[in-house]
N, C-alpha and C positions, 0 to 999 in steps of 0.2 A: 393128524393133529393129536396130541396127547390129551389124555381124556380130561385132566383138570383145567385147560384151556376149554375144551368142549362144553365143559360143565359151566362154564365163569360165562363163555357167551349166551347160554343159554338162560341162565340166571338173567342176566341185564336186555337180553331182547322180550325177558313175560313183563319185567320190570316196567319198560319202555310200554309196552304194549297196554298195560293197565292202568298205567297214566296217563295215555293218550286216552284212553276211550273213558275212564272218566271226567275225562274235561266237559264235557258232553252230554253225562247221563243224568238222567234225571231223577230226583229223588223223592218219592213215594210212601216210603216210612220215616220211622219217631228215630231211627237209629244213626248216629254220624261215628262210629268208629265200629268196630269190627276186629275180634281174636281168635283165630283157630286153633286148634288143637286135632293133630293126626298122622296119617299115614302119608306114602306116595300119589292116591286118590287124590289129595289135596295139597302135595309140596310144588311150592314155587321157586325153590330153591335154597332152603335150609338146606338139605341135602344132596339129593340129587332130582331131577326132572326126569320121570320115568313116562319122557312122552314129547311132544313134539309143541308144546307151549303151554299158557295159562290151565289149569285146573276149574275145576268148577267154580269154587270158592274165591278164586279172583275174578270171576266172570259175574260172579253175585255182588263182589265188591265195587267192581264200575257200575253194573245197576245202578249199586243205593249209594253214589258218588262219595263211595269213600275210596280214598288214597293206600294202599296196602301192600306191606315186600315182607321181607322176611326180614327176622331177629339179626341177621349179621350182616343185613346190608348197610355201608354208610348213609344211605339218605332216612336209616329208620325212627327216628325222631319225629315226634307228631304224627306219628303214621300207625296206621292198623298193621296188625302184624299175625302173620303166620308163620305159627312157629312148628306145621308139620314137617313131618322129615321120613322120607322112603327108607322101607325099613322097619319102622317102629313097630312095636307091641302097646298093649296097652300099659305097659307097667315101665321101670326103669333098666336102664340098659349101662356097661360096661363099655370101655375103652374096647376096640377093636381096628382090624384092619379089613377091607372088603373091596380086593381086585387092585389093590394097589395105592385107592383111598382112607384115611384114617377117618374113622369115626367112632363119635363119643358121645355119649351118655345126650342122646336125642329119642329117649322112650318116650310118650306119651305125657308119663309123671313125670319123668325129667323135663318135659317142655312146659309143664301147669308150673312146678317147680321155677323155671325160669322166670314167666310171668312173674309171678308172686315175689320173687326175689328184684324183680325190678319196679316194681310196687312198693314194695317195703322201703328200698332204697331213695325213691324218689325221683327216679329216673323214668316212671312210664306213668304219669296221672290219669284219671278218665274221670267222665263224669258214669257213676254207674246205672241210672235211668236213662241214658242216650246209649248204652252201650250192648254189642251182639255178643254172644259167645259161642261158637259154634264148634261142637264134637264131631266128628266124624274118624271111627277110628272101631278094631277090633279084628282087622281083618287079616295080619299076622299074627293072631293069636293062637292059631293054630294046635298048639303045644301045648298050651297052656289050660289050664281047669278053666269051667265055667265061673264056678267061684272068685276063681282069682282074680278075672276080667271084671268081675260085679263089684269084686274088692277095690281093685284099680281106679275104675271109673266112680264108686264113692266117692273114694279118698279125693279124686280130682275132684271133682264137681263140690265137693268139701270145701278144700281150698280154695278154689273161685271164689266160693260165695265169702269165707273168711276174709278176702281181701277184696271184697266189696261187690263181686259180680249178682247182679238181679235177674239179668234175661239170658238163658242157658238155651242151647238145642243139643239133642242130643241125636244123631244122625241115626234112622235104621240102615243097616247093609245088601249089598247087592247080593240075589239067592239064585240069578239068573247067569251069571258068569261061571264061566266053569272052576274055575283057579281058586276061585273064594266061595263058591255056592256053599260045601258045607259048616264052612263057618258062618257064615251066615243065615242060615237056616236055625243052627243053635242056639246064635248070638240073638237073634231077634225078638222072640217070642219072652226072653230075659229082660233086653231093653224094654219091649213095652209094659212090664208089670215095673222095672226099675224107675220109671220117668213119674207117675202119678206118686211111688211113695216117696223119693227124693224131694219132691216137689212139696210133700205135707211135712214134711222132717224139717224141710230149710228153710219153707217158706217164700220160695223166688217163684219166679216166672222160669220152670223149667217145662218145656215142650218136645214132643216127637219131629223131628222131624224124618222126611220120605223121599231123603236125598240117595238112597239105594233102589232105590222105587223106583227112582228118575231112570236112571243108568239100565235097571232092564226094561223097564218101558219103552226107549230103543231099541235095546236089542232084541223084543220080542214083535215091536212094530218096526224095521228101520226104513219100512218106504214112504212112511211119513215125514222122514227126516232126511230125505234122500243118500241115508246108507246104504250100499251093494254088496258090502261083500263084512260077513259078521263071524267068520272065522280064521281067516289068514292075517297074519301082524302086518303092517308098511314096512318096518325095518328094523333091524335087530339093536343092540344098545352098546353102544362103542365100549361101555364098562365092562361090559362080559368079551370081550374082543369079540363082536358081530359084528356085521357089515352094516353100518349104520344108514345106508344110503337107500332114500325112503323113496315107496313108490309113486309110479307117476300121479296118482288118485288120492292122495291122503285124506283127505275131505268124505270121500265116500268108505272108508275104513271104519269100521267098530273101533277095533285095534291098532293101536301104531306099535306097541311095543307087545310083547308075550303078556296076554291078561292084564294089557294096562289098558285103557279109552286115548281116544285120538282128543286132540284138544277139541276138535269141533262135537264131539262128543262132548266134552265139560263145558262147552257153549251151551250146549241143549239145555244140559242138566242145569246149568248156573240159573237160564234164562226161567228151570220150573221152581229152582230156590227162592227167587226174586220173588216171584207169585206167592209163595207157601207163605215166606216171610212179612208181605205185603198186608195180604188177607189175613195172617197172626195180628201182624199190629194195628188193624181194622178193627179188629175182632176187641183188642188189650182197649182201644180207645175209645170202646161205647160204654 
């Protein structure tokens, strides 16, 4: 099957999947929409799925019963939206080709960027006291200065707030995965001095969140979560011509893809966001 077919079902079966199980869920916090902003950790198909369904951040979304797809789906109208996309850095990115897919200007800034531009326009209203905005993002930064990433992530959380955003997180990153550990090591100890001054500069409700925490707290406990096997991937990514045909066990996998989480892994992680998020807004309403 050619990989842009592969990509389109996989898109509409997280879709499917996150509307069904929010029909359901129950809702716990002050929060009715929901914006992300990031990387592959959290695409639901802006991009591409570097994994085997929902992401964290859709698993938090059926939690707090809201409705959520990505910026280029038709049904995205009234709906929460995530506009990460596999791949990104934190900063802005150029027209490119990658494996046979075109992709463009889906950096980090360029996704704050789109928001805002659909804001302005009148096309995406929210109320900003009911409304989440969750970061997660830094971890193909690789390349890039510390500085730059502080810069980036400013400038965004900037803009949020210019076009009306109050309730920010800003995700820490996972220091326990091999692929990302030293970025994440570097990026971290930044984020947590960046969140307290951000937060007196703006003004908002900007918070930590320990959604990289989550992800090795798996992998460093996984028989709590009935993981087995926390070094070998399920199946390779039909975009890089791999054999895409996943193991028999996906479910007890860390990994499905090279250094990505198995969805049931962003199950876990989702289900500790819910909680962070929950207790945050316990916490905002006394």
């Amino acid at each position: 099957m050619p990989i842009h077919q592969v990509v389109v079902m996989i898109r509409y079966l997280i879709v499917f999947m996150i509307g069904l199980a929010s029909i359901s869920a129950s809702k716990a916090t002050s929060y009715d929409a929901l914006y992300v902003i990031g990387d592959s950790y959290s695409d639901i198909g802006a991009r591409y799925v570097d994994g085997n369904g929902p992401t964290a951040v859709a698993y938090l979304a059926q939690r707090m019963n809201i409705q959520m797809t990505y910026p280029q789906a038709s049904n995205a109208e009234n709906r929460g939206l995530d506009f990460a996309a596999s791949g990104a850095t934190s900063g802005s990115e150029g027209e490119s080709e990658f494996h046979g897919l075109r992709w463009c200007c889906q950096g980090m800034l360029d996704q704050v960027s789109d928001f805002a531009s659909r804001v302005r326009s009148g096309y995406l209203p929210f109320d900003p006291k009911s409304t989440l905005f969750f970061i997660a993002g830094g971890l193909n930064d690789a390349g890039l200065a510390t500085e730059v990433t502080v810069s980036n992530l400013t400038h965004e959380i900037s803009l949020l707030r210019e076009n009306g955003a109050l309730h920010v997180r800003l995700a820490l990153l996972p220091t326990k995965i091999p692929a990302f550990a030293v970025v994440g090591k570097r990026l971290n100890p930044v984020y947590r001095r960046l969140v307290p001054a951000l937060r007196s500069q703006l003004g908002i409700d900007l918070q930590l969140s320990y959604w990289g925490s989550y992800f090795d707290e798996v992998l460093q406990h996984p028989g709590r979560y009935g993981i087995t096997n926390t070094t070998s991937k399920c199946a390779g990514r039909a975009l890089f011509g791999e054999d895409e045909t996943p193991c028999a066990t996906p479910g007890t996998f860390f990994y499905y893809h090279e250094g990505h989480p198995s969805t049931v892994v962003h199950q876990i992680v989702g289900r500790k966001l819910y909680q962070e998020i929950t207790t945050q807004s316990l916490r905002r309403a006394r």
